[in-house]
C-alpha positions in Angstrom: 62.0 64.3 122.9 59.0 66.0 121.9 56.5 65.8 118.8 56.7 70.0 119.0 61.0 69.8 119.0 61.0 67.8 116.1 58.6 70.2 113.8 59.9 73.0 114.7 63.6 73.1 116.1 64.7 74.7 112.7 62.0 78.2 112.9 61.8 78.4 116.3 64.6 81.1 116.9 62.9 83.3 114.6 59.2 82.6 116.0 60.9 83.7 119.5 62.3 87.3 117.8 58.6 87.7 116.1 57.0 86.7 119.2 58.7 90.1 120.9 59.3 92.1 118.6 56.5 92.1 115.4 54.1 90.4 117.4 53.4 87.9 114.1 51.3 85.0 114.6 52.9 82.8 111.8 56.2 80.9 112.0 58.0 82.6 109.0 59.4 79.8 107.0 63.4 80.7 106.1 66.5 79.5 104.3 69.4 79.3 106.4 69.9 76.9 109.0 69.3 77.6 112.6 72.7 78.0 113.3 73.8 80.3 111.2 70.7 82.4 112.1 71.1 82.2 115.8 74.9 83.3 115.4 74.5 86.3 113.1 70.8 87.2 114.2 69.4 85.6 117.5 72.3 86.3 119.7 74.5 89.1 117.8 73.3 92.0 119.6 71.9 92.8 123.3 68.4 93.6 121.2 67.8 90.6 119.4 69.7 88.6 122.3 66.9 89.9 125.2 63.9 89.2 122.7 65.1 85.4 122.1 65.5 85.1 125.6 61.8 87.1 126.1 60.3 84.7 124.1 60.7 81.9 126.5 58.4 83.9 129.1 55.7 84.4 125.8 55.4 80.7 125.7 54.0 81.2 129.3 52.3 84.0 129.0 49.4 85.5 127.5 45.7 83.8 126.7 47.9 80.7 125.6 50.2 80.5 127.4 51.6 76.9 129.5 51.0 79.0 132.7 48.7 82.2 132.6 46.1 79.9 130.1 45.1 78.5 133.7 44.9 75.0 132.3 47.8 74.0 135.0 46.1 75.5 138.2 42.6 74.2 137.2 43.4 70.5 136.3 45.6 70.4 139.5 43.1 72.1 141.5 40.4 69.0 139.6 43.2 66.4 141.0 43.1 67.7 144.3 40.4 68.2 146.5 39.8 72.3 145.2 37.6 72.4 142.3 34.9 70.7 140.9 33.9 70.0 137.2 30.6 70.4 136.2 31.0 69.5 132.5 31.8 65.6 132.3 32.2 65.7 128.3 35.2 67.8 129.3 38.9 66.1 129.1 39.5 68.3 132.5 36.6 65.7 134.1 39.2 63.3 134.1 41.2 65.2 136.0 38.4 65.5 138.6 37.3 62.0 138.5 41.1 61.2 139.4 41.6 58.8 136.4 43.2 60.4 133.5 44.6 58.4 130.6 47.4 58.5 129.0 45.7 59.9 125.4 44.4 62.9 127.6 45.3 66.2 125.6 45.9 68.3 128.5 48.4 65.7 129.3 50.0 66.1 126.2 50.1 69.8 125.6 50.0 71.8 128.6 52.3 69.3 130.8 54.4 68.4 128.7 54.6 69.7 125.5 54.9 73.1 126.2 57.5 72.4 129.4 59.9 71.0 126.7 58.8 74.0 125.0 60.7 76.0 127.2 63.4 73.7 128.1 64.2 73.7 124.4 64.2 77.3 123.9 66.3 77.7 127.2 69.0 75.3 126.0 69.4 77.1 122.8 69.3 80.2 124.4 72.3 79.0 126.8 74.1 77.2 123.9 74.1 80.6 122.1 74.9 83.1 124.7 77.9 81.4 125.4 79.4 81.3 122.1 78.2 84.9 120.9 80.9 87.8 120.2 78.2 90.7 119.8 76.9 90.6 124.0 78.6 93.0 127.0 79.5 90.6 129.9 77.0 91.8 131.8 74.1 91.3 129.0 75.3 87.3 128.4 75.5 87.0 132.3 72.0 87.9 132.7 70.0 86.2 129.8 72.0 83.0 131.1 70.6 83.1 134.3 67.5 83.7 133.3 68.0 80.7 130.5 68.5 78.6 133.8 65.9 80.0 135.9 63.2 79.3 133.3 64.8 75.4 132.4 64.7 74.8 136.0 61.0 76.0 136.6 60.1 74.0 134.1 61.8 71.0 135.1 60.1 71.4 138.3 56.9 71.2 137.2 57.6 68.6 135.1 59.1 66.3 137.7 56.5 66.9 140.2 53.3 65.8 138.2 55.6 62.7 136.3 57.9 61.5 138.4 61.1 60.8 136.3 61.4 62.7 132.7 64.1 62.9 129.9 66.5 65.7 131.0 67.7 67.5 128.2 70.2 69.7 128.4 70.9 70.5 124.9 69.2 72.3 121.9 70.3 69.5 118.9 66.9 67.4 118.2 69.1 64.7 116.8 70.4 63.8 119.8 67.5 64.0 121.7 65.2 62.1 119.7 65.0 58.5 122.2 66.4 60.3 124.9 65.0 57.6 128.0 63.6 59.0 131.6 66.9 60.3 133.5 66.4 59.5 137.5 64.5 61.6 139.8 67.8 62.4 141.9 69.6 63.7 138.9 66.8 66.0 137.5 66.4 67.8 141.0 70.0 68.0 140.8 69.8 69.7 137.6 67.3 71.8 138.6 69.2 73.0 142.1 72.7 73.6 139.8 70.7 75.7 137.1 69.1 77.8 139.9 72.0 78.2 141.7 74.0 79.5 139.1 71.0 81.2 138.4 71.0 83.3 141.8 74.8 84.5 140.9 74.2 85.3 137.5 70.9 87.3 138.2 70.5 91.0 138.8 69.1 92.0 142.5 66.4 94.2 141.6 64.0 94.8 138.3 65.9 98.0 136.9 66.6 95.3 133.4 62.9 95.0 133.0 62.1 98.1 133.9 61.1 98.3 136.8 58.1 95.6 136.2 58.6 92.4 138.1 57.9 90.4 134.9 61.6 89.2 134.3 63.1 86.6 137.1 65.9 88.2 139.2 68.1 86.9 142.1 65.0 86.8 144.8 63.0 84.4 142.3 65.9 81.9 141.8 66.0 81.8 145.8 62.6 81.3 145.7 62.4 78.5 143.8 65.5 77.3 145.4 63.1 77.6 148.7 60.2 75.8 147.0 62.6 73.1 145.8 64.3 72.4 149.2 61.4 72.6 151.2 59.8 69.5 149.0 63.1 67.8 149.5 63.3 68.1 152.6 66.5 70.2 153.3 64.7 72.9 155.7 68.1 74.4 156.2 68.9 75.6 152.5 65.4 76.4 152.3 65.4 78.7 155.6 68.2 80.4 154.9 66.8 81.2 151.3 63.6 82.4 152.6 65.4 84.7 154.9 67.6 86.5 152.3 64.6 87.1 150.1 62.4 88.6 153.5 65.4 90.2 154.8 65.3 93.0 151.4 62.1 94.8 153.1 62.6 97.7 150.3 62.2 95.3 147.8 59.3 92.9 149.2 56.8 92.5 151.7 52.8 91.6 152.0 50.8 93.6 150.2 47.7 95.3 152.8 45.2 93.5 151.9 44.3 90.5 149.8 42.6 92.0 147.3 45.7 93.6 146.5 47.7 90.9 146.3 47.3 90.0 142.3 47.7 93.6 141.3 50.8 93.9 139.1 54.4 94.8 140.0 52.9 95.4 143.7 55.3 94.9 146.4 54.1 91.0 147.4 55.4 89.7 143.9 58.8 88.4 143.5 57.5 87.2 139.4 55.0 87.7 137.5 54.4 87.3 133.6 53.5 90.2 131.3 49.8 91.2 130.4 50.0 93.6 127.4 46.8 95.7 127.1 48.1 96.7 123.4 47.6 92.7 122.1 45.0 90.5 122.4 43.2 89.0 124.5 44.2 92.6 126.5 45.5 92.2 129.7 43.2 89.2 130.5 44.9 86.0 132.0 43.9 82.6 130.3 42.7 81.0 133.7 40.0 84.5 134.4 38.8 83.3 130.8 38.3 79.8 132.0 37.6 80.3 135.5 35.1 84.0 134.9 31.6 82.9 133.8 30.1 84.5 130.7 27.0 86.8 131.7 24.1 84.7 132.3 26.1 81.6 132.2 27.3 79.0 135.3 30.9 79.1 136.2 32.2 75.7 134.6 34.5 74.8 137.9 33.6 75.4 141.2 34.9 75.9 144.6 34.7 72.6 146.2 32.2 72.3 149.5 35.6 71.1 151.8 37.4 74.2 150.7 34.4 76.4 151.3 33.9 75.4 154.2 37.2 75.6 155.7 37.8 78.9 155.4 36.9 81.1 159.1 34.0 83.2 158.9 35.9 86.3 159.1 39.0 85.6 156.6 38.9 88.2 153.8 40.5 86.2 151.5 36.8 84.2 151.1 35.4 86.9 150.4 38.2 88.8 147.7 39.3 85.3 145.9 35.9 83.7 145.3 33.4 85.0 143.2 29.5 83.8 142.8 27.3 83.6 139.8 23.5 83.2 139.4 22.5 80.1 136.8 19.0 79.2 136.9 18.5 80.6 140.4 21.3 79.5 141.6 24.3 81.0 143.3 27.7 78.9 142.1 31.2 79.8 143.5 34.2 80.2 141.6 37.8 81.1 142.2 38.3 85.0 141.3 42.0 85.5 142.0 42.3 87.5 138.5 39.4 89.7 138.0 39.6 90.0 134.0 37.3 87.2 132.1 37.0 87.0 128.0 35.5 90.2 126.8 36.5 92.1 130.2 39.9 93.1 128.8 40.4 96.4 126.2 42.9 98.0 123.9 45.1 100.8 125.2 43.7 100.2 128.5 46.0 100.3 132.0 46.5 96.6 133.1 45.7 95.9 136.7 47.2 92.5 136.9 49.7 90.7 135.6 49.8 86.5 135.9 51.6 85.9 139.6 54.2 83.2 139.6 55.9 83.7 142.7 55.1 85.8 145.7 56.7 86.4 149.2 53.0 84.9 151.3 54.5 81.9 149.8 58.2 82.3 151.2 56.5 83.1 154.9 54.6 79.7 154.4 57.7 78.0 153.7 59.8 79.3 156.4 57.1 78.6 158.8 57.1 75.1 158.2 60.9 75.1 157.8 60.7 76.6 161.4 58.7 74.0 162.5 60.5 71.2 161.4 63.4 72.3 162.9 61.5 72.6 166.2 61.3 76.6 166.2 57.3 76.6 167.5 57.0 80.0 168.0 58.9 81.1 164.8 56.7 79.0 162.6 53.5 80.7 164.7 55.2 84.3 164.2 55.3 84.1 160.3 51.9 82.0 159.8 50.2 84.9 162.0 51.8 87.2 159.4 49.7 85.8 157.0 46.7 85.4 158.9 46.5 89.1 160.2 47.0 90.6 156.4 43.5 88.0 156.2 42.0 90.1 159.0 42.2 86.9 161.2 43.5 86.2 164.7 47.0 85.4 165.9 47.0 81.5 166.5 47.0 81.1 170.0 50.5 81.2 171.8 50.0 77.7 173.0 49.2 75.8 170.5 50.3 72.5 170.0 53.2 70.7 167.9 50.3 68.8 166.0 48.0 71.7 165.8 50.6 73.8 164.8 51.1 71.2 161.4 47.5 71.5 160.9 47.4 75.1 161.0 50.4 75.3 158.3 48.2 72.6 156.3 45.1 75.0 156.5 47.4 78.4 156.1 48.7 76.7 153.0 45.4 75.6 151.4 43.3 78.8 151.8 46.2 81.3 151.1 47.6 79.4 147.8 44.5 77.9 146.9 43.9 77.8 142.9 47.3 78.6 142.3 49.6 76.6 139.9 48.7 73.2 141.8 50.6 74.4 145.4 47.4 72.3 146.9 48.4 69.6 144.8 52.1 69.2 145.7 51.4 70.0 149.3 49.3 67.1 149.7 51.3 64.7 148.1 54.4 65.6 149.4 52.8 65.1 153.1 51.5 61.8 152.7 48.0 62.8 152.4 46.6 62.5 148.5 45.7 59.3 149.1 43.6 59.7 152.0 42.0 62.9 150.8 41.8 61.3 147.2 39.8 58.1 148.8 37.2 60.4 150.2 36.4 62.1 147.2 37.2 60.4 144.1 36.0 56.7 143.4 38.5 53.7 143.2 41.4 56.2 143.6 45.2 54.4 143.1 48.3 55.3 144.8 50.2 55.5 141.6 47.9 58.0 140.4 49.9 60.2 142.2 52.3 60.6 139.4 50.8 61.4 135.5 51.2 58.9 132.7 53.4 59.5 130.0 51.7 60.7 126.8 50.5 58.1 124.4 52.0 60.0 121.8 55.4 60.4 123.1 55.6 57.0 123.4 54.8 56.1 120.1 57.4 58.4 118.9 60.7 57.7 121.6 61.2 54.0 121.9 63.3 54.5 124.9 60.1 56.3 127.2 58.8 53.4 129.8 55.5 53.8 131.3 55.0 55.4 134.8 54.2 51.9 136.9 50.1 51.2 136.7 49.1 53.0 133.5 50.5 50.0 131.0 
């Protein structure tokens, strides 16, 4: 149970509705219980219902927000072998030095606080869609899946960078407050039920968002369904996922060229979050305003050397998803997947890009090495070269070898997800290779690293929280 669940459990159907619909910064302190406001406000109509539901993707998105602030994809990228800090006062140095304690803020906030976040307002969401009179069929069908779609993503993330976690599944703080770490096994199971039900629940195409892919639909709970079985290691489920979501050509495909590939609602993306030009900080994502040096000023992480100079001379995406910067003479690289930095953004303006969560490169990556596990060579080969030609590189040759063709899917991998959400991260952990990469590059690196410590603070406050093994 969270610090943030605690506070705030009683306003925080109301802060969702003002988040959507007033825009209003405060949390606007009220009489009536939550219950009686979620039954005759939150969830009485398809209006109020969609907004509650909408607030959930606010608390990712935006300058602030858990995913689009960048904080995830740049402390990850620190962790792994991607970035490089040049501050060392800051607390994302940790990250980069590989030894991050458990009073770390980041820690606190942006991996854990605000994935309960979610999982709280998703429960309550579920709870209250299920029990209102005021919702069509179809409307409570749809805002329940995606209830489940966003619990399970953050679930994911939340598993993968702790290990075990407390898996709550409802909204009532009181019976949450010392809930203990549930085992790994019955969170992924969690996870693979929500998205399930998520993929029957769940429109096909974007017509309920308008047309914008900014609201998860069937294709993104196969996605992650992909994502999920790939890391467990059911290639099968995960194959047949990926080929569903490729199969809908008029929906999907690669977009032409990878400068394109961040542009909003394009054909690539399977989910994105909303950039509003009308609010501030305009259309910019969190992570260009980390990530986007200030004019005259040195990026303040940097392309590592390895990744730089794994990249082929000719691939394009070099050249479209890294920036440089002059400081003192000096040419620094930085990761430019999102071209907007503070100050770049203005009011009334079109947006060119929204926050990608989820694009199809990702799904031919994962079929790939499905296809490859599963002994289909030239398969895996057919879909990586997919990926490589839209980089304006050579097919791989025809020949290639079963452990060349794992080091090629290790190298598509890295330079085509690179600075994105951790991918790097996860992939290197889940193949067996953190530790040796993390030896080379980070000083008296541990194996149980691999996993984050529990928050100091949360310990403090739930008695029945252990300590992930080596941080005590």
């Amino acid at each position: 149970m969270t610090t943030w669940m605690l506070k705030y459990s009683n306003l925080f159907i109301v802060l969702l509705i003002s988040l959507i619909i007033s825009s209003c910064d405060k949390i606007l302190e009220i009489d009536p219980p939550v219950q009686t406001i979620t039954n005759e406000t939150a969830f009485s109509d398809s209006i109020t219902a969609t907004a509650s539901v909408m607030g959930a993707y606010r608390l990712m998105s935006g300058r602030n927000g858990i995913f689009s602030n960048g904080i995830q994809t740049i402390a990850l990228g620190l962790y792994a072998d991607e970035l490089i800090a040049s501050n060392t006062q800051d607390q994302f140095y940790e990250f980069y030095t590989g030894r991050i304690p458990p009073q770390n803020g980041i820690i606190v906030s942006s991996f854990w606080q605000y994935l309960y976040q979610m999982i709280f307002s998703a429960n309550l969401s579920i709870e209250q869609l299920d029990v209102s009179k005021g919702l069509t069929y179809s409307i409570r069908q749809s805002l329940t899946g995606e209830s489940k779609f966003i619990r399970a993503l953050a679930y994911i993330y939340l598993s993968s960078n702790f290990g075990e976690v407390p898996l709550i599944l409802k909204s009532d703080f009181r019976n949450n407050i010392n809930v203990a770490k549930s085992k790994r096994e019955d969170v992924i199971n969690q996870i693979r039920a929500d998205l399930l039900e998520a993929v029957r629940l769940l429109p096909i195409d974007y017509s309920f968002a308008q047309g914008q892919r900014v609201r998860a639909n069937r294709y993104a709970a196969m996605a992650l369904l992909a994502r999920l079985e790939l890391f467990e290691g059911n290639y099968e489920s995960a194959l047949k996922y990926c080929n569903d979501i490729i199969s809908n050509s008029e929906l999907y495909g690669l977009a032409d060229h990878p400068s394109l590939v961040f542009n909003k609602n394009n054909i690539e993306i399977i989910l994105q979050l909303h950039a509003d030009s009308n609010l501030p900080p305009y259309g910019v994502t969190g992570e260009a305003a980390y990530l986007i040096p200030g004019v005259g000023g040195a990026p303040r992480y940097l392309v590592s050397v390895g990744l730089l100079s794994s990249f082929e001379s000719e691939d394009q995406r070099k050249s479209a998803w890294i920036d440089s910067a002059k400081y003192l003479g000096k040419y620094y690289k930085y990761p430019r997947k999102y071209r907007l930095g503070t100050g770049m953004g203005r009011p009334n303006v079109d947006v060119p890009q929204f926050y990608t969560l989820i694009r199809l490169a990702e799904i031919y990556l994962i079929r790939s090495e499905c296809l490859f596990r599963k002994g289909d060579l030239s398969g895996s080969v057919e879909d990586l070269n997919r990926i490589r030609n839209r980089a304006g590189l050579q097919d791989l040759p025809e020949d290639i070898a079963l452990e060349g063709l794992f080091l090629a899917i290790v190298e598509e991998r890295r330079h085509e997800l690179f600075s994105e959400l951790g991918h790097r991260w996860q992939d290197l952990r889940r193949w067996g290779l953190i530790d040796s990469v993390n030896l080379a590059n980070k000083t008296g690196w541990e194996s149980y690293r691999r996993v984050f410590p529990l928050p100091f603070e949360e310990l403090l406050r739930n008695v029945s929280l252990k300590q992930n093994v080596g941080y005590n």
